[in-house]
C-alpha positions in Angstrom: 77.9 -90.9 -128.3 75.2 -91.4 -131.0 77.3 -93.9 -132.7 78.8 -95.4 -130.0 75.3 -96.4 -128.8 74.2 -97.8 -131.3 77.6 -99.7 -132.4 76.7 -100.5 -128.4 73.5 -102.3 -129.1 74.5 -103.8 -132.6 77.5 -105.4 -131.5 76.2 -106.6 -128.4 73.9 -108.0 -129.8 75.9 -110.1 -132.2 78.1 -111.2 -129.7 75.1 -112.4 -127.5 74.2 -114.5 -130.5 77.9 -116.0 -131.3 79.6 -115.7 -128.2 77.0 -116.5 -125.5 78.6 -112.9 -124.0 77.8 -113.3 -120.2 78.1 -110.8 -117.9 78.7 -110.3 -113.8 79.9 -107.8 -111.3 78.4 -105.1 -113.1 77.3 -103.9 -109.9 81.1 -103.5 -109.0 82.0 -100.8 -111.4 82.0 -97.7 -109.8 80.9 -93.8 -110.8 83.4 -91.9 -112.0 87.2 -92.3 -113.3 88.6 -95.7 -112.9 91.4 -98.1 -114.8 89.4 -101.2 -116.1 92.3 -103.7 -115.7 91.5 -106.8 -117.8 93.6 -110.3 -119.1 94.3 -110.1 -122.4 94.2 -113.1 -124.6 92.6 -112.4 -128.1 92.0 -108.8 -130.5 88.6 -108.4 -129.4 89.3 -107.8 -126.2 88.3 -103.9 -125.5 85.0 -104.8 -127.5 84.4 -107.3 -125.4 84.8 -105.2 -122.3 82.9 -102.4 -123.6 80.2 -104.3 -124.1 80.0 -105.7 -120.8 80.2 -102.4 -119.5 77.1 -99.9 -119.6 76.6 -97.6 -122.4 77.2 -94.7 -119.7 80.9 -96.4 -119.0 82.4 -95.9 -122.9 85.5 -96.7 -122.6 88.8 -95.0 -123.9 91.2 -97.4 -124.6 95.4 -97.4 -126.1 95.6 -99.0 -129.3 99.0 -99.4 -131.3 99.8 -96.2 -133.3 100.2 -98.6 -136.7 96.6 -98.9 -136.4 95.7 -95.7 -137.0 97.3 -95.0 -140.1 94.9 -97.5 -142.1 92.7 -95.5 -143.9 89.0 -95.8 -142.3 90.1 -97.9 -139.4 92.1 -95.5 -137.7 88.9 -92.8 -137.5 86.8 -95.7 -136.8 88.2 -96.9 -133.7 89.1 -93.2 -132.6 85.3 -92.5 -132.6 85.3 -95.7 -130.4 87.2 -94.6 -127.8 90.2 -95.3 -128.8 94.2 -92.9 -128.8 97.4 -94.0 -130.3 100.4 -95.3 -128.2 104.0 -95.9 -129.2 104.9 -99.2 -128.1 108.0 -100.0 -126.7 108.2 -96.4 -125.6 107.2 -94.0 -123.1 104.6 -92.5 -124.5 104.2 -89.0 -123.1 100.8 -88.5 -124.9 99.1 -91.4 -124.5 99.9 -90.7 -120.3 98.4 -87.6 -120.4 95.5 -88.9 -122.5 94.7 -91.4 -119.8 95.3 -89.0 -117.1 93.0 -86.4 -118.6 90.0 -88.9 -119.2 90.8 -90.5 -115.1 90.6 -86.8 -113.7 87.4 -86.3 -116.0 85.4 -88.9 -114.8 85.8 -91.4 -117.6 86.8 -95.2 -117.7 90.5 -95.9 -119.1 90.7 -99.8 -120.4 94.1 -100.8 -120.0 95.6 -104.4 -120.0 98.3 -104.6 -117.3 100.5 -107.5 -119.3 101.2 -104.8 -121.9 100.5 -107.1 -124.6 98.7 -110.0 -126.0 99.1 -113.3 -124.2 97.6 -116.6 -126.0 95.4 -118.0 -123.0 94.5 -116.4 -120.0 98.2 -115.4 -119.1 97.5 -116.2 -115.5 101.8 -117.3 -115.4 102.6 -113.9 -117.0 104.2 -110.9 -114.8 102.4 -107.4 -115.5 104.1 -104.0 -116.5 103.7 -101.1 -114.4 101.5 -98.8 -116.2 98.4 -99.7 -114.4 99.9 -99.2 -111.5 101.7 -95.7 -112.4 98.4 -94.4 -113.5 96.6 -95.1 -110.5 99.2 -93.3 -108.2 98.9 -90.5 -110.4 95.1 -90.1 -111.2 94.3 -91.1 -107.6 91.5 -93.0 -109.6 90.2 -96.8 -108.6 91.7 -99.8 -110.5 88.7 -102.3 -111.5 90.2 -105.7 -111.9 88.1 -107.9 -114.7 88.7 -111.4 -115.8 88.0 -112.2 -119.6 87.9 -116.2 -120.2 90.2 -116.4 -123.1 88.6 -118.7 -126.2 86.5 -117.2 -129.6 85.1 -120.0 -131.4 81.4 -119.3 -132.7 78.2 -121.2 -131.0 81.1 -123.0 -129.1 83.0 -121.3 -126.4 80.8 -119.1 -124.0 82.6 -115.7 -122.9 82.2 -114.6 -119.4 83.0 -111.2 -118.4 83.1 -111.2 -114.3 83.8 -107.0 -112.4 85.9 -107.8 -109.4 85.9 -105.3 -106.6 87.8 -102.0 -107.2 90.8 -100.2 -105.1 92.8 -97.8 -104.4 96.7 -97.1 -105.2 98.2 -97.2 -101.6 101.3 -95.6 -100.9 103.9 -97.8 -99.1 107.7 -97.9 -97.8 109.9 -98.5 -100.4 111.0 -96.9 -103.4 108.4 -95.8 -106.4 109.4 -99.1 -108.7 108.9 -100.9 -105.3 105.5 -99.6 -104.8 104.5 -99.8 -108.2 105.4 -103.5 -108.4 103.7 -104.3 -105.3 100.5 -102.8 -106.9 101.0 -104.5 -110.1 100.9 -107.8 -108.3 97.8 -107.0 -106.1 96.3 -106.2 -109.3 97.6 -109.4 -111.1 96.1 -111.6 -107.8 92.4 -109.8 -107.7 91.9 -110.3 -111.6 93.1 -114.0 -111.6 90.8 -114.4 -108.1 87.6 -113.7 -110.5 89.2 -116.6 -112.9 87.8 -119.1 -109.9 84.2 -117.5 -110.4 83.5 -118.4 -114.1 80.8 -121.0 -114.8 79.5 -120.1 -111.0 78.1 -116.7 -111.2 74.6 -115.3 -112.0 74.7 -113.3 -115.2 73.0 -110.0 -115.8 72.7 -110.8 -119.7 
């Protein structure tokens, strides 16, 4: 915790400086276990939403398995928050990873589209394994809206904390109900995509 803090405050900081990182809805994210459900445009991502979030919310976050097989990077980003998952697979491991941090009270980043989209993604249908997750955990999903765009001094990132629910159990089969939910979820984070530019910012 030691070193995430202060990789916390250091990073933050230069993203504050190059990014003009803004923040709101902070006041949304709730105590306890919840999936942070976020767009996904560009790499930096999950550093981008764990630095919006508080120091208290570290995240844990899946990160390709290819990753952690280069030498450093691999302990690096584990002592970020980060565990391995086989893409294209289902990934037993990285399930009961999430699972376990959920039921323990911690904050599982996930990104519903499954993979990088160039732009906000807003036309792109989302996988399921949000929505498995929060059947199974019982936990909250938080939807959050990253404005997509990196370019130093020039584009401002805006983090904006939607609202979070609960998984709720429906007629219909378990792909039905877990495609409804990935749709609810794809409709409350694009609803934040409105808010940008028209929010007061905590930072």
């Amino acid at each position: 915790m030691i070193f995430y803090r202060f990789a916390h405050i250091l990073v933050g900081g230069i993203y504050r400086l190059l990014y003009r990182l803004r923040v709101a809805g902070r006041e949304n994210v709730p105590e306890g276990g919840a999936l942070v459900c976020v767009n996904h445009s560009s790499l930096a991502d999950p550093v981008v939403v764990a630095l919006a979030l508080k120091v208290r919310d570290h995240p844990r976050f899946m990160a390709k398995a290819e990753l952690f097989k280069i030498f450093g990077f691999g302990r690096l980003i584990r002592k970020l928050g980060a565990f391995p998952v086989e893409r294209g697979a289902s990934d037993m491991a990285a399930i009961k990873t999430s699972l376990k941090t959920l039921k323990e009270g911690g904050k599982v980043l996930i990104f519903p589209h499954g993979r990088r989209i160039l732009g906000d993604g807003e036309a792109e249908a989302m996988k399921a394994g949000a929505a498995m997750l929060a059947f199974r955990s019982g936990m909250p999903l938080l939807p959050v809206y990253v404005t997509p765009g990196r370019k130093c001094f020039i584009n401002r990132i805006e983090v904006i904390f939607g609202k979070p629910f609960f998984a709720e159990k429906t007629d219909g089969s378990r792909a039905d109900q877990y495609a409804a939910l990935s749709d609810r979820l794809h409709r409350e984070i694009y609803s934040l995509k409105s808010q940008t530019k028209s929010k007061r910012y905590e930072d």
